[in-house]
C-alpha positions in Angstrom: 273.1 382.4 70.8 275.8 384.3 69.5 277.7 383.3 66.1 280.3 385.2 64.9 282.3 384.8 61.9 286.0 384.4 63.3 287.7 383.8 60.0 288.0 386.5 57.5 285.7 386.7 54.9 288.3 387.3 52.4 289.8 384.3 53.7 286.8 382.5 52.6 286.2 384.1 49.2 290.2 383.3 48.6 289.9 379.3 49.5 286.0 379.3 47.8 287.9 380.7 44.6 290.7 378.4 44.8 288.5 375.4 45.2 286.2 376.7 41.9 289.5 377.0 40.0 290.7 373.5 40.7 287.2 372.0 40.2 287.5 373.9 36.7 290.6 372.3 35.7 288.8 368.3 36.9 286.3 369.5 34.7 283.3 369.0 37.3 280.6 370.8 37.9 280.7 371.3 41.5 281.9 369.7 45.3 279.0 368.4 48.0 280.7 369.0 51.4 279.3 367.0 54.5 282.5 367.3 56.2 282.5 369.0 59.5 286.3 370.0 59.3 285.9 371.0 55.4 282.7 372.7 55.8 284.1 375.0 58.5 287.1 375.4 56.0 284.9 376.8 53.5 282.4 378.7 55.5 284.1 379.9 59.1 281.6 378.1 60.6 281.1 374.6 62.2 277.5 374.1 62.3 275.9 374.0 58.5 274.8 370.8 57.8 276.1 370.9 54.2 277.9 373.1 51.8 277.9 373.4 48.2 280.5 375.4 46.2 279.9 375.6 42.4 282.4 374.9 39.5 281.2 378.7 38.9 278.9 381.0 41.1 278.2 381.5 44.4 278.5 378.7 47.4 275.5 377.5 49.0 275.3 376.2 52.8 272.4 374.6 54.7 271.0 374.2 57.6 268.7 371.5 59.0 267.2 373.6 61.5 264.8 376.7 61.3 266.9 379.5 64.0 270.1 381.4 63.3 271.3 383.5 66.3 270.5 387.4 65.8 274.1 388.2 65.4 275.2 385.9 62.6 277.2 387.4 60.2 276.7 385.7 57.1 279.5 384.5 54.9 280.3 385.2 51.1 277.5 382.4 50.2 273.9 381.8 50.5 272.4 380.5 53.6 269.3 378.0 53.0 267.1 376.7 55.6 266.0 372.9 54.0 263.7 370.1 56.4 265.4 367.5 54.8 268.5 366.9 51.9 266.0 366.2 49.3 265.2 369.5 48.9 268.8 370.7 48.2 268.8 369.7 44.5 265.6 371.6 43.9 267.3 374.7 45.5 270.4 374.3 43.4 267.6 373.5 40.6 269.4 370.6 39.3 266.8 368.3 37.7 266.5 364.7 36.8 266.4 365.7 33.1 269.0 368.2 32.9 272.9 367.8 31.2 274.7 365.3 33.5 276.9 366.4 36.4 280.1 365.5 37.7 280.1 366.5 41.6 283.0 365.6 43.6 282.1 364.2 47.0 284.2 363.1 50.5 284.9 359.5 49.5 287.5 359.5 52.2 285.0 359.9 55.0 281.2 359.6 53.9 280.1 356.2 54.7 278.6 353.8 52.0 274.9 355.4 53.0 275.9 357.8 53.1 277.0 358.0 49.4 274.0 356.6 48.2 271.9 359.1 49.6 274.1 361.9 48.0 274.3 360.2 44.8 270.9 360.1 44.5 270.3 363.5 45.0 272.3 364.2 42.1 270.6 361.3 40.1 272.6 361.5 36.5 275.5 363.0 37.9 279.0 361.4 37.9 280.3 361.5 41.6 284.2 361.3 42.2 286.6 361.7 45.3 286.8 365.7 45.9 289.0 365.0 49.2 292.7 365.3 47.7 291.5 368.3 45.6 290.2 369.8 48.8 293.3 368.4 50.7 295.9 369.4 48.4 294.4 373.3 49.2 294.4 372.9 52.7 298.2 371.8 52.8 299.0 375.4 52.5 298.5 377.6 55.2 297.7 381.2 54.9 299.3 383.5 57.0 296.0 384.3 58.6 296.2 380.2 59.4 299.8 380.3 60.4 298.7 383.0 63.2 296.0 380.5 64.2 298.4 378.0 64.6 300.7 380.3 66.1 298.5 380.9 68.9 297.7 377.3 69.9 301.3 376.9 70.4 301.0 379.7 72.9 299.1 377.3 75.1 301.0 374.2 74.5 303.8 375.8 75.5 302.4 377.1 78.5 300.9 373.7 79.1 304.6 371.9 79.2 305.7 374.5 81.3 302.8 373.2 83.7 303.3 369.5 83.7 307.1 370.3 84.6 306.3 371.9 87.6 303.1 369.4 88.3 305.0 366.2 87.7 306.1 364.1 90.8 306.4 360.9 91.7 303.4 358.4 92.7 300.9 360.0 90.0 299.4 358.5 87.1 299.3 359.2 83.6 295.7 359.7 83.7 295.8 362.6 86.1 299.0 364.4 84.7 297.2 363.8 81.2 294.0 365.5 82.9 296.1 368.1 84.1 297.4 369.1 81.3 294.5 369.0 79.1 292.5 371.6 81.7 295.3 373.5 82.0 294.8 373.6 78.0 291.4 374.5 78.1 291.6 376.9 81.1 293.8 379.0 78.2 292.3 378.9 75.5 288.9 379.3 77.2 287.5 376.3 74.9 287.2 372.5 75.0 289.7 370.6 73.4 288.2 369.0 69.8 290.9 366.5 68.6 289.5 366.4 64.8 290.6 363.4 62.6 289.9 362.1 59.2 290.5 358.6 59.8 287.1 357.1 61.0 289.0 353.9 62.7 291.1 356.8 64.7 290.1 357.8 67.9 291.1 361.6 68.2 292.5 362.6 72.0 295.1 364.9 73.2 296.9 363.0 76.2 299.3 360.7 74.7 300.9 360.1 77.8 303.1 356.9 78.4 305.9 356.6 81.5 308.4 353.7 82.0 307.6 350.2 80.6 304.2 351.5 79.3 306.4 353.8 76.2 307.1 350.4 74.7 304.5 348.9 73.9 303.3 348.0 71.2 299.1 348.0 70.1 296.7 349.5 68.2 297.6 352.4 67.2 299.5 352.9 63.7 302.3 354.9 65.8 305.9 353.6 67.3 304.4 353.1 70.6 300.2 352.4 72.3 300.3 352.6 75.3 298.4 350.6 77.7 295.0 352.9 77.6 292.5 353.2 80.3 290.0 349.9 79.2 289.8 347.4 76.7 287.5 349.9 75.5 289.9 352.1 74.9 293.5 350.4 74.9 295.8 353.0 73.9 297.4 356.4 75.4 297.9 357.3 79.1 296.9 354.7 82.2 296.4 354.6 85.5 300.4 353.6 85.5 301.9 355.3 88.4 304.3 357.5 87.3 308.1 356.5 89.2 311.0 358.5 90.1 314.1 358.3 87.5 312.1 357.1 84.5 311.7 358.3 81.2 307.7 359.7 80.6 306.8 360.7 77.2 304.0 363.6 76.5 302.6 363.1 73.2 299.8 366.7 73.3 297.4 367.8 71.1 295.7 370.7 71.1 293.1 372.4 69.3 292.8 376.0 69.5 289.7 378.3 66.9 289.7 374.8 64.4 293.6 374.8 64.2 295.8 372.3 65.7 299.3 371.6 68.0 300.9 368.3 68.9 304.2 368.3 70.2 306.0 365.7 72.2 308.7 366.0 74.8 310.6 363.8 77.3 310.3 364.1 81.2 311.5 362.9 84.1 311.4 363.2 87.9 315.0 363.3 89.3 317.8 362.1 86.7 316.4 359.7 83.7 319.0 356.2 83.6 321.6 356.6 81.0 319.8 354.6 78.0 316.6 356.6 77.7 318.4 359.8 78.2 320.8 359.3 75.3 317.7 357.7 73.1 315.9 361.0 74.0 319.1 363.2 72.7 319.8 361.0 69.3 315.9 361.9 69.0 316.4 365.4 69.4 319.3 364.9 67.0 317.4 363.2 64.2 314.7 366.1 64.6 317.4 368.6 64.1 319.4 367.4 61.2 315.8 366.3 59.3 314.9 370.5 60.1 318.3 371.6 58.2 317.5 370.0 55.3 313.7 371.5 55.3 312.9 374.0 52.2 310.1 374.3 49.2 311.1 371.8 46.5 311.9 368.9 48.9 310.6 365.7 48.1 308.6 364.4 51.8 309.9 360.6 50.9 313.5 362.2 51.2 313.2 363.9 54.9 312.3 360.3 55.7 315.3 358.8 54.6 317.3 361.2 55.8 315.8 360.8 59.1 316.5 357.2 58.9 320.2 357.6 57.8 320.7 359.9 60.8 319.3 357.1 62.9 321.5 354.8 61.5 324.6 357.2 62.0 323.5 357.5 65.7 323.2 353.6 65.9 319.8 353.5 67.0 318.3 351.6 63.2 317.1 349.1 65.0 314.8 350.7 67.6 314.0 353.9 65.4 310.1 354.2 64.7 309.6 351.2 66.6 311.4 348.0 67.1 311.9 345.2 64.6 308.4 344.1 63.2 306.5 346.8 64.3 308.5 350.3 62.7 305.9 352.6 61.1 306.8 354.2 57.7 306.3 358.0 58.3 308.1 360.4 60.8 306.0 363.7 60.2 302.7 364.3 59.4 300.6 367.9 58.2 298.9 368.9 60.5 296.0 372.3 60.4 292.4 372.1 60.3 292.4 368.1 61.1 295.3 366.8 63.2 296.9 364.7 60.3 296.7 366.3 57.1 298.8 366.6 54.1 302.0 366.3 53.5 302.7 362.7 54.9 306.8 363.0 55.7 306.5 358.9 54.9 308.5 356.4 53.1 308.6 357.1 49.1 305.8 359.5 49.5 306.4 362.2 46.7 304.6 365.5 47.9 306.8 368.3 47.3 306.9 370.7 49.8 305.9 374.3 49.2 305.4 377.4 51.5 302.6 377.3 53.3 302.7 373.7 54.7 302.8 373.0 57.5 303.8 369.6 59.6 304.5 367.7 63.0 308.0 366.2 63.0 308.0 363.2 65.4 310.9 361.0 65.4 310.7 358.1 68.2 313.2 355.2 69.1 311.1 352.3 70.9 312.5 349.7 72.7 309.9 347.4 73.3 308.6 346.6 76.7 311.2 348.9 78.0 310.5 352.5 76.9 310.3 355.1 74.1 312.0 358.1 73.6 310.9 361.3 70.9 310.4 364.4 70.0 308.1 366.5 67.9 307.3 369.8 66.8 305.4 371.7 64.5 306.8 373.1 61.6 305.9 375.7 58.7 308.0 376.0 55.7 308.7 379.3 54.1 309.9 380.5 50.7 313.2 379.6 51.4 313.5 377.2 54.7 311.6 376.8 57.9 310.1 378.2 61.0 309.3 376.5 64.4 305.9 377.2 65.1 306.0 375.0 68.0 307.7 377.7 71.1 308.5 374.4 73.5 312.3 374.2 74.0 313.6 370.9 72.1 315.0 369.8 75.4 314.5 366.9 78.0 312.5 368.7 80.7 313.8 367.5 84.3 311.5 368.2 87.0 
């Protein structure tokens, strides 16, 4: 078994450190991580069970299991081999009758059982919600990260590149999805692992609707479903035969080394009818005119309103992030080590962007039951303005 340590270990120290000094300032003690995404944050690997990283001191990880491959590279932390979580506190010798303890824990994502078990191994301590300290950090990119990132949208952009020339007439969603996503994995000689913090969201990377299918309307908290492939599973790319002279939509994620792309871009096969084509160009408009207006300082709640005044401009307030009833409050999201992250580019949200961040700007016009038409890319802000991480053209792609 071979485990190598693929981020820096002065990466780690520097986010360990940053963590500490934050956790100093919420004057707690320390922050129980059980979280895969946060624990490989932390650590530059996926597979400790838990971490725990000190107010002051060195971090401690654990392992549930007794064998550790014999060319591990061991982080900036100590590594602890435990048969069970009760015997953390007695490693961190934290006992029942000493001062109490304030440790943050993932309130966003542990389950209620979860909790309890955690809570009692800290049995006087005061628990709180760690996750926005822990989110707030991981908002800004390094520039190690941003060359993580930078890669993955090697791929994608490779991938697009293949579904133009793959694309014809007759085949389904499913199979141009499953096209794309080996073609993903072929390149970046890895599977694809969709990571997301909402446990009622299902991560995948083949958002994939054609026709009819882009406008409508279901489960997921987005402008547009999708019909899915089951009940089971009722949302994304079908087995909708994809038609000559009708807009498709590729909505693609990718992870690449715990970092992630999506990026969305109209196709069609032959020319695409006058309506969906101009939706598709207003789209491409919006996304343009939000991207002028991106530098540190900006309130995210105001690249949303501009976003929807451009929409309005183009006369497309209507159908813009979904029709009437259904519109979703957010055109952007961060995006990193978890496919959403922070910032949120929402209605009234207040993060203020800073260099570093880095997000996916998605505006879609839906007009239900008929189609949907967007655009996204990934974007990192710098200490005066932007870049495009995302290296796909911000074009309609006719095949």
């Amino acid at each position: 078994m071979l485990r190598r340590l693929l981020v820096p270990q002065q990466e780690i120290k520097k986010r360990i450190r940053e963590l500490q000094r934050t956790l100093q300032s919420s004057s707690a003690d320390g922050a129980f991580l059980a979280q895969r995404a946060d624990i490989y944050y932390f650590s530059g690997y996926d597979d400790y069970d838990y971490m725990f990283i000190p107010a002051e001191g060195q971090a401690s990880v654990f392992y549930l299991v007794r064998y550790v491959g014999e060319d591990d590279v061991a982080g900036p932390y100590n590594i602890h081999f435990i048969d069970g979580s009760g015997e953390i506190p007695k490693i961190l010798r934290i006992k029942n009758d000493s001062a109490l303890l304030r440790i943050g824990l993932e309130l966003d994502v542990i389950s209620f059982q979860e909790c309890q078990v955690y809570q009692d191994l800290f049995k006087r301590g005061e628990i709180f919600d760690v996750s926005p300290l822990i989110l707030g950090l991981r908002a800004r990119k390094s520039m190690w990260e941003l060359e993580k990132m930078k890669e993955a949208a090697g791929i994608t952009a490779q991938v697009f590149e293949g579904i133009r020339a793959s694309l014809s007439p007759g085949m389904s969603e499913v199979e141009l999805s499953a096209e794309a996503e080996a073609h993903a994995q072929a390149l970046g000689d890895s599977f694809i692992d969709i990571r997301v913090r909402d446990y009622k969201t299902e991560g995948y990377p083949w958002h994939i609707l054609s026709g009819t299918n882009g406008g409508m309307l279901g489960l997921l908290d987005s402008p547009a479903s999708g019909r899915g492939t089951s009940a089971a599973f009722p949302c994304g790319a079908s087995q909708k035969r994809i038609q000559a002279h009708e807009p498709v939509m590729v909505d693609f994620s990718c992870g690449l080394h715990g970092y992630h792309m999506d990026e969305t871009r109209m196709f069609c096969v032959g020319s695409m009818p006058e309506a969906p084509l101009k939706a598709s160009k207003a789209a491409i408009e919006i996304h343009n005119f939000v991207l002028e207006h991106v530098r540190p300082g900006v309130k995210a709640g105001e690249l949303f309103d501009l976003s929807v005044s451009k929409a309005r401009e183009l006369g497309y307030e209507d159908s813009y992030l979904g029709p009437e009833g259904y519109k979703v409050n957010f055109v952007g999201h961060g995006i990193g080590a978890e496919l959403i992250e922070w910032p949120l580019i929402a209605r009234g949200r207040d993060d203020v962007l800073e260099p570093g961040m880095t997000f996916a700007l998605e505006p879609k016009i839906v007009y239900k039951d008929r189609f949907i038409a967007g655009v996204e890319s990934v974007v990192a802000v710098t200490e005066d303005r932007y870049e495009l991480i995302s290296k796909v053209p911000v074009e309609v792609f006719v095949c």
